[in-house]
Legacy VTK file of the C-alpha trace (Angstrom):
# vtk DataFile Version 3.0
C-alpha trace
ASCII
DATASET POLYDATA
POINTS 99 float
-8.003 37.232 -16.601
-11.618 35.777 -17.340
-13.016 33.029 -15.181
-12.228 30.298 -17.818
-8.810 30.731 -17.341
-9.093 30.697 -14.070
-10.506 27.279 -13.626
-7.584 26.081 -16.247
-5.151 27.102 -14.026
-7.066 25.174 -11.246
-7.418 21.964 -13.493
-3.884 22.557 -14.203
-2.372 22.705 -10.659
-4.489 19.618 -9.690
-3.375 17.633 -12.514
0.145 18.565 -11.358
-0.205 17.598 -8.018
-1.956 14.384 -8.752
1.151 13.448 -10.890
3.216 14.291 -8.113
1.470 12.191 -5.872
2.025 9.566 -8.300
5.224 9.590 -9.168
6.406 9.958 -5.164
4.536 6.605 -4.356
5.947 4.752 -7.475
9.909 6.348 -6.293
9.439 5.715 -2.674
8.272 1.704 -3.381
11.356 1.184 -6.111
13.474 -0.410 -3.343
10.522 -2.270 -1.802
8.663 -5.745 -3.031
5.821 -7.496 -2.017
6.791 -10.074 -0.040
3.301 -11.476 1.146
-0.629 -11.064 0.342
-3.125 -11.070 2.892
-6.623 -11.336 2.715
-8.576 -10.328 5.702
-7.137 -8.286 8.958
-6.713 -11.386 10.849
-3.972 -12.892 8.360
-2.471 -9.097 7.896
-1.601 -8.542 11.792
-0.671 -11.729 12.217
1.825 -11.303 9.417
2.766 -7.735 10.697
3.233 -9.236 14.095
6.185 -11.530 12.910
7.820 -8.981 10.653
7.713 -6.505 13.936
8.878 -9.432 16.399
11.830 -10.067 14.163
12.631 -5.527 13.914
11.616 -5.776 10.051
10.481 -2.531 8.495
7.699 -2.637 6.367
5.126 -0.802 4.180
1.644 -1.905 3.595
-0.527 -1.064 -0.109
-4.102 -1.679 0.498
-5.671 -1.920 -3.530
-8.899 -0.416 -3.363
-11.457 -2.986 -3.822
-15.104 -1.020 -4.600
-16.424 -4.205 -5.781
-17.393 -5.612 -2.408
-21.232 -6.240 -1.907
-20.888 -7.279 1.635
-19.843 -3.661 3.726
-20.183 -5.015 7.195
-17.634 -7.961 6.723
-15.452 -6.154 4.037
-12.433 -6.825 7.055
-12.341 -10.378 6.186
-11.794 -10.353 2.538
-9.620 -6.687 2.381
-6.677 -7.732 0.507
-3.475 -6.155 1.958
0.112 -6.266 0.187
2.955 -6.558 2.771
6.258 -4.839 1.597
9.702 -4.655 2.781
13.292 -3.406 1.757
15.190 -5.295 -0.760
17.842 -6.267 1.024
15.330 -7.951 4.412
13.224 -9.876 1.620
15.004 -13.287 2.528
15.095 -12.870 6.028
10.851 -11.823 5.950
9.962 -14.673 4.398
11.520 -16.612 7.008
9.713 -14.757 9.546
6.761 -14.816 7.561
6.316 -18.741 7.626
7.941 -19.816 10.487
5.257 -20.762 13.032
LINES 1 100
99 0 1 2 3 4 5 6 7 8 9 10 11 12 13 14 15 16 17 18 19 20 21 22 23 24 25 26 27 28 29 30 31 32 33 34 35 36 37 38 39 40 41 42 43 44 45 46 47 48 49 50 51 52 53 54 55 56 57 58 59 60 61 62 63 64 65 66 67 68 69 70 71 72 73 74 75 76 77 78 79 80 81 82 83 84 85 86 87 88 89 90 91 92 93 94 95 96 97 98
């Protein structure tokens, strides 16, 4: 076995696993939607703090934003995706926007 199959079998594997990745995140966020967006970590805890307060489980999806010129204050404008279980979505919006 040369060294150029070698390193196809390499890019092969890691081609594989990426999919796998892939596909596990897309599976494990079918029974999950996006029930707020918030821009900064300020708005994001305060948000997590009511879904916790009201025993709400919940997944968060950070989009990777590599466009931002400003490093040092890149906490303010970080946009983070709130999710939660199908069946809570009614009852986390209340405890999303009740003061």
């Amino acid at each position: 076995m040369g060294l150029r199959s070698v390193k196809y079998i390499i890019f092969g594997i890691l081609i594989f696993a990426i999919g796998c990745v892939v596909t596990v995140k897309l599976i494990s966020y079918k029974y999950w939607t996006c029930i707020y967006t918030a821009f900064g970590s300020d708005n994001y805890f305060k948000v997590i703090a009511k879904l916790e307060n009201e025993g709400i489980p919940f997944k968060t999806k950070t989009p990777m934003n590599l466009d931002s010129k400003d490093f040092q204050n890149r906490h303010k404008t970080t946009q983070y995706d709130v999710f939660v279980k199908k069946e809570y979505e009614q009852i986390a919006q209340r405890a999303v926007h009740k003061n």
